[in-house]
N, C-alpha and C positions, 0 to 999 in steps of 0.2 A: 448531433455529433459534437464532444468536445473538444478541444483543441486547445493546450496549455503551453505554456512554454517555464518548465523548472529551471533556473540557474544561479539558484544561492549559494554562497558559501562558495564561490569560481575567482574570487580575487581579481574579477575582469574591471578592468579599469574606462578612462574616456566617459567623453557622453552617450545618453542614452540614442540611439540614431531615430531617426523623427519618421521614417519606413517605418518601423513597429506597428505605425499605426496603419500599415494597410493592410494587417492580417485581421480579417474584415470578422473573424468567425471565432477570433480568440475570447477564450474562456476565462481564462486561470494564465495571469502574468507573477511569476515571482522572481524578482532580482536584487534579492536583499539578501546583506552582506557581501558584497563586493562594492567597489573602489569607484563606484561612478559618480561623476562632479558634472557638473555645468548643472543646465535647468529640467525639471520635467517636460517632455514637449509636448506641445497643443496637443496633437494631433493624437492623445490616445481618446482626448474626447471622442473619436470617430467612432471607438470599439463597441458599437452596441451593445454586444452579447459579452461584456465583459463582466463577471462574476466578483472575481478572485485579483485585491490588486494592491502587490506589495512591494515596496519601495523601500523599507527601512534600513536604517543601519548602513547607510550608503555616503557620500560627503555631496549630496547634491543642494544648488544653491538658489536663488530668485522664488519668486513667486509660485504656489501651486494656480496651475493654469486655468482660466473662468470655465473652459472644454469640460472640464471633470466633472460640471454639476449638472449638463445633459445627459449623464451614461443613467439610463436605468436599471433600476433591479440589483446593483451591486448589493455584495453580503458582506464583504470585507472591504475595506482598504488601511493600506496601516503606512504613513508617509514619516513615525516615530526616526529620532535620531541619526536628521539629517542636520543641512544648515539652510532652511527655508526662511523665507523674510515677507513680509509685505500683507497684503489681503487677503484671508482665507474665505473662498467660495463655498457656498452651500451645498455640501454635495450629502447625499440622499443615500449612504451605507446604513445599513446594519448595525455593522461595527469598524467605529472608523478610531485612530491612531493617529493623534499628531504630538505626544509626548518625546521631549528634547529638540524640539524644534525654537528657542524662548525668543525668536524675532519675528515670529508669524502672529499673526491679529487675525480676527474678522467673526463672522460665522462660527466655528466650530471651534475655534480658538479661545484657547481661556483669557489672553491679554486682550484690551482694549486697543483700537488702533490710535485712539487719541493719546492717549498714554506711551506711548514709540515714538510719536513724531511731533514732539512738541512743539509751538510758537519760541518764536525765540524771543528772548524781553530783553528790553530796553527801560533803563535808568537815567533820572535828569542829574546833570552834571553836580547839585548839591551833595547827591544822594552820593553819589561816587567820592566827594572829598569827605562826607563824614564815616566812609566805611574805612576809610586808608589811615582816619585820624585814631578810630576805636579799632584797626587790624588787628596788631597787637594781642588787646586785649580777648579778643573774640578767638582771637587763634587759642588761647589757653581754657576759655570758656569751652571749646569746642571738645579740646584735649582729652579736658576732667569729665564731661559728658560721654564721649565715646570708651575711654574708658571703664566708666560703670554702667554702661550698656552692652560693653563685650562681656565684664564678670557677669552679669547678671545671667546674659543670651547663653553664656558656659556650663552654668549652675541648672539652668533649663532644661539643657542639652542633656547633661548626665543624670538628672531625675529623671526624664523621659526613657533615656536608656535602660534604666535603670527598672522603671515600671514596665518596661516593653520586653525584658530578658524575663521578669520574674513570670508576668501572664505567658510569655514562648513555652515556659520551662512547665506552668502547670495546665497547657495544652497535651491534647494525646499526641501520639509521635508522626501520626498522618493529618495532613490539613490541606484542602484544596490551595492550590495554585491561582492567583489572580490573572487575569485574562492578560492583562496589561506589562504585567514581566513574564509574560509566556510567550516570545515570541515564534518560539519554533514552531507550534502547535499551529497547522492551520482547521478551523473551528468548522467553517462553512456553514453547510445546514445540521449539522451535529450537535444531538442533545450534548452537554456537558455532565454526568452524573456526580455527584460528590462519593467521596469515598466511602462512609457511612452509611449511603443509600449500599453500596453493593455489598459492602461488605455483612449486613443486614438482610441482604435478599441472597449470601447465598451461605447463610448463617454461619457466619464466622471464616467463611473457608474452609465450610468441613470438609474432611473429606472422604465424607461420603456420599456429596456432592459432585467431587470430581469425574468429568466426562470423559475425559483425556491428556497424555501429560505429552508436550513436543519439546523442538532442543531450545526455542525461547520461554516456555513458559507452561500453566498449568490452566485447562479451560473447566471453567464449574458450572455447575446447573445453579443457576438463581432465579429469585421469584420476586416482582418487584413490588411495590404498595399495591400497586392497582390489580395486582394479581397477574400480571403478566408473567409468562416464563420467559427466559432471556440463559444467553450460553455468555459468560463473561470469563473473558482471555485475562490473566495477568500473567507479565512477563516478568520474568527472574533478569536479575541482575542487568536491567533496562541502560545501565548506566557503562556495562562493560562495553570489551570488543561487541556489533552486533546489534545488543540491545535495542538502544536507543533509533539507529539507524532501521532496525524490524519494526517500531512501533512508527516509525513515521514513513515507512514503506507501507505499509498495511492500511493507515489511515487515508493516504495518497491514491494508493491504487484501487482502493474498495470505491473514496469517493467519487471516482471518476467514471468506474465500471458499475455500468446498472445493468440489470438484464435479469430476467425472472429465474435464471438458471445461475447466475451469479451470488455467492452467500453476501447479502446486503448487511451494513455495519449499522448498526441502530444511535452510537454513541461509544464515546470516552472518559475516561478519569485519569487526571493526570496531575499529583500528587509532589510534595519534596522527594518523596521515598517510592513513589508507586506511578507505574503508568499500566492501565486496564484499558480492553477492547468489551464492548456490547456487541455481541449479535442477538439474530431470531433463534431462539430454543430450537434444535432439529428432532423434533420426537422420535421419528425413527434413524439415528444415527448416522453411520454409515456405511458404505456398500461395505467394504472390509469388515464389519462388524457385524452385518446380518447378511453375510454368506451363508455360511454354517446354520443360521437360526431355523426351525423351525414352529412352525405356527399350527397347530392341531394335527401333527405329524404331516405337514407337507412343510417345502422349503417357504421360509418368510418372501426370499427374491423366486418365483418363478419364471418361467422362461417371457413369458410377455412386458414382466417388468423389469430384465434385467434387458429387453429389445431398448422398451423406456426409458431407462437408465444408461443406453447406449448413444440414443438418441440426443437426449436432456444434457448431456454432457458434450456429448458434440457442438449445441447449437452456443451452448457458453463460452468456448473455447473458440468458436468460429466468431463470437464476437469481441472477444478478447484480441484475438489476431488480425480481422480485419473490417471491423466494424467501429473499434476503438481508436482514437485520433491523440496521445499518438496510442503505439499499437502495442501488448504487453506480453510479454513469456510469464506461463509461470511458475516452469522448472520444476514442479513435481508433482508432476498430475498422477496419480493412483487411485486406486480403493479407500484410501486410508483417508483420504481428501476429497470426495464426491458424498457430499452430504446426504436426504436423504427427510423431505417434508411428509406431511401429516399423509400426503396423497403416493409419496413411494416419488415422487417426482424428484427427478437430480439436480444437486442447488452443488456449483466447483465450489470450495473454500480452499481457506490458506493459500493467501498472497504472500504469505511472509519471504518468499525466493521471487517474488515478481519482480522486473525488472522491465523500465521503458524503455522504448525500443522505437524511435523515428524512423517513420515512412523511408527516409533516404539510408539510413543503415540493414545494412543486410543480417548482421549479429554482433553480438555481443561476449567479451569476453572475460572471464570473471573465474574467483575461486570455483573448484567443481562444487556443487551442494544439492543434493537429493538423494533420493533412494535406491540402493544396489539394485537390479534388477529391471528397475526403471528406468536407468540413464543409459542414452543414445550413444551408442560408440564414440561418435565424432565429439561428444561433449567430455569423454573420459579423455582423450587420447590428449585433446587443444586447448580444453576449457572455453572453446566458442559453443556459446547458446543460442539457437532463432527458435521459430515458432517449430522448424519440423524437428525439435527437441522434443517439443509438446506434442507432435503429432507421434513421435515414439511411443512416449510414455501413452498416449492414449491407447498405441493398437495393443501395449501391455495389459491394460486396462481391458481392453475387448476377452483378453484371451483369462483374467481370473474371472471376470462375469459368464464365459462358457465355459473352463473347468471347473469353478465353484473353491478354487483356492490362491491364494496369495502367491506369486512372485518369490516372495522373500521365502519364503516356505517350502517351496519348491522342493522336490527331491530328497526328500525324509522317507517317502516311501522307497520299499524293495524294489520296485518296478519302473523307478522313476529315477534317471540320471541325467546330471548336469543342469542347468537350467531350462525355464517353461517354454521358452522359444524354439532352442534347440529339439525339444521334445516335440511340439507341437509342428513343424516343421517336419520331421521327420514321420509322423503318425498323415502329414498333409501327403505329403508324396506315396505315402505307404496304403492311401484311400482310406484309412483308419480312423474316420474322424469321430465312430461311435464311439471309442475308445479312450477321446479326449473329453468328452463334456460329461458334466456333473450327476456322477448318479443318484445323488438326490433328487435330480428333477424323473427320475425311473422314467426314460425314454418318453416325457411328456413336453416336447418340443417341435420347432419346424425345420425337419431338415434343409429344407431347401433353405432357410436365413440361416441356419447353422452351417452353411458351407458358405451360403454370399458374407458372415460378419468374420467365421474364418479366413478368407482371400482378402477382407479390409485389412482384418488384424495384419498381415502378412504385408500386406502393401505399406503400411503403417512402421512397418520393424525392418522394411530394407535395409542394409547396413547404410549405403548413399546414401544423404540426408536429400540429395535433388533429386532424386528418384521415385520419394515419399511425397502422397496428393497433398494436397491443401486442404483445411480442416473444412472449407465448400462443397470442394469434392467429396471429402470422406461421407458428409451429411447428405448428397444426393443418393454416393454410392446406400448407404446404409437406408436409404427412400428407395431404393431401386432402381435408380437411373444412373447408365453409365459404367456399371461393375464389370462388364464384360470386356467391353473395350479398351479399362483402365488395366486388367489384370493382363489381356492378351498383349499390349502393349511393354507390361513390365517383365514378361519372360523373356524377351526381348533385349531388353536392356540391362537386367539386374545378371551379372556375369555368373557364370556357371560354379566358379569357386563358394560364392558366398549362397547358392542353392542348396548347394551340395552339405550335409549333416554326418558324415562320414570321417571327411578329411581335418581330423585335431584342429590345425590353424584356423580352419576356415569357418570354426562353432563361436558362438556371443560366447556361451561358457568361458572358453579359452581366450577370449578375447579380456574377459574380465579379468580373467587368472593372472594375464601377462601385463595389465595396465597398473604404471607403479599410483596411482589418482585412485585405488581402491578403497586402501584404510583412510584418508581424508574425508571420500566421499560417506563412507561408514558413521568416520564420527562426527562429521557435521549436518547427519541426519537424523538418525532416531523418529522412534514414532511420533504422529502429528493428530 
């Protein structure tokens, strides 16, 4: 399990409290850029499983502490542009940062420590009358020498400049980023790619490459030297509102989420002008895109792998929410977003709305941002997000994998009004449910899971967000354990208004209609 603690860029002041060090299981400590002074304390030496450990950019002063050089396994540490002094200890990073530090020695240290703390010399008392008798003169020796070493060091300066603008200028207009003025970037175990390399493997940018276009950016197919295929994200305007804040949301929350169901990030490039994401190539897409598909006049998704696909995504999400330390939303789970491996197996992608979420907070709240259709009442209405956000959007998700159409689609046809819920809902009470699923699959399915993933779905889209299972439950439920009891329990509780598919007020359609959060939600989503 990992266990991080993010707090850069908080302006929190004080010392660092010397407790820290009894969060026995921490991972990942960042507290750079904010205001903290006194000393590092011992006591993070304790942190065994400490990864991830950054300090920079802070005003802290004394010695880095001898503790730091028994932590194994560390990948990073970066102690850069503080006011550190004295002995630098051996410690055993990756990649380690002590640049703007210029009174630290030791080990890892470029200054000598002999060189800081010099002997102090003494002179016999001759030597002292003949310096006060040539003072004088020596002062003006001194004069004329320092200044034809300032002209010179001047003339230095601006031929250097001068060669260093011309080679900038017949450079191309992209050029890797040195590790060392990157501080934002945290690197980890992430190849670094250079720009050339991708831009090379996904030939120029063609785009007839392009896989998919979202509201940060454009993802392409590329192919790398070693002939690997790879999906490489580049984000537009990384620099505007967003941007930049999406690329180091994505890198953050992929690094920390592993899970064979989770879209895993392979690498980065991050550029003056460009910041790009590496994933694994998805050969077969995603769910949204191979609904409709078919594959020797049968559906590409049949009913046993869109069960798998119900599954696979469940078990991602269940560890996104309670398996992840801390614990992550990630606000627009759909079709468009359930990738889609060589084996039909469901891989969540697009972190870019995730958002962390500590064991002690209950939600979060924030701009609305996802997709019409898919966002949970209580999140249009408040702009508070939790997990049973994610468990909305997933019983969404339940209901195009058994219609076999999109959400956002919805209701194009003659026979179809108002939204998918609404309808499905309505065809549920009316025992209709041959009515609802995909006649592509021509009645090649299980009824009985077609009625237990309809009753999840349903459990899933309660309007009460506490009245909705937990993504544990959902994944027992969808195993067969427990669906009877959970559904008998919620007729019970889920109030007869919001069953009911009849009464205007009481439909999501109308619910959507009347929420002024609509056209925000619209345009800060777009396809992903």
């Amino acid at each position: 399990m990992h266990v991080c603690r993010l707090l850069q860029n908080n302006a929190i002041s004080g010392p660092i409290p010397d407790s820290i060090g009894k969060l026995e299981k921490l991972d990942t400590l960042d507290l750079s850029h904010n205001k903290f002074d006194g000393g590092i304390p011992s006591s993070l030496g304790g942190l065994k499983k400490l990864n991830y450990l950054r300090l920079n950019n802070n005003s802290l002063t004394g010695p880095c502490p001898e503790s730091l050089s028994e932590v194994e396994g560390l990948s990073l540490v970066d102690l850069s542009f503080n006011n550190l002094s004295g002995s630098m200890p051996k410690i055993s990073a990756r990649t380690f940062k002590i640049i703007g530090n210029p009174l630290l020695c030791g080990a890892n240290a470029t200054n000598n420590c002999s060189a800081i703390s010099p002997e102090p010399l003494s002179f016999p008392p001759d030597a002292l009358r003949a310096h006060s008798d040539s003072g004088s003169k020596s002062h003006r020796v001194a004069i004329a020498f320092g200044a034809s070493f300032g002209a010179a060091l001047l003339i230095i300066i601006i031929v250097g400049l001068s060669v260093w603008w011309r080679y900038r200028r017949n450079q191309q207009i992209f050029f890797d980023v040195n590790d060392q003025y990157d501080p934002e970037v945290r690197l980890g175990h992430l190849r670094r790619y250079t720009f050339k390399e991708l831009r090379a493997a996904t030939d120029h940018f063609n785009p007839k490459n392009i896989l998919g276009r979202g509201g940060f950016g454009i993802v392409y197919k590329g192919c790398l030297n070693d002939r690997t295929l790879v999906a490489v994200k580049r984000l537009k305007d990384y620099n505007a509102v967003g941007g930049e804040i999406q690329f180091q949301t994505e890198v953050e929350m992929i690094s920390l989420a592993v899970h064979r169901n989770l879209l895993r990030l392979c690498g980065f490039c991050t550029t003056e002008s460009e910041r790009l994401l590496v994933y694994p190539y998805m050969p077969n897409g995603s769910v949204a895109s191979r609904l409709r598909d078919q594959i020797h006049g049968r559906p590409a998704l049949d009913w046993s792998r869109r069960k798998r696909i119900a599954l696979g995504t469940a078990r991602g999400l269940l560890y996104l929410h309670e398996q992840c330390d801390p614990k992550i939303i990630h606000r627009d789970v759909k079709a468009a977003n359930i990738l889609l491996d060589e084996d039909f197996e469901a891989v969540v992608g697009d972190f870019g709305l995730a958002k962390l979420l500590d064991h002690r907070e209950s939600h979060v709240t924030t701009a609305v941002r996802g997709t019409v259709g898919h966002i949970a009442p209580e999140y249009l209405s408040t702009g508070q997000s939790s997990e049973k956000t994610d468990v909305f959007g997933f019983g969404i998700l339940l209901l195009e994998l058994i219609t076999g159409q999109k959400a956002l689609d919805f209701g194009r046809a003659a026979n179809q009004k108002g939204v998918m819920l609404d309808w499905v809902k309505k065809l549920h009470q009316e025992g209709k449910l041959n009515l609802m699923v995909d006649k592509d699959l021509k009645n090649n399915f299980d009824r009985v899971e077609l009625e237990e993933m309809v009753k999840v779905a349903l459990l899933c889209t309660q309007f009460n967000p506490s009245h909705r299972p937990k993504m544990s439950e959902i994944l027992r439920m969808l195993e067969g354990d427990g669906l009877a009891e959970k559904w008998e329990a919620s007729q019970k509780v889920e109030t007869p208004r919001f069953r009911s598919c009849e009464n205007p007020p009481q439909r999501y359609s109308d619910y959507i209609e009347e929420s002024s959060l609509v056209i925000e939600a619209i345009e800060l989503s777009g396809p992903r």
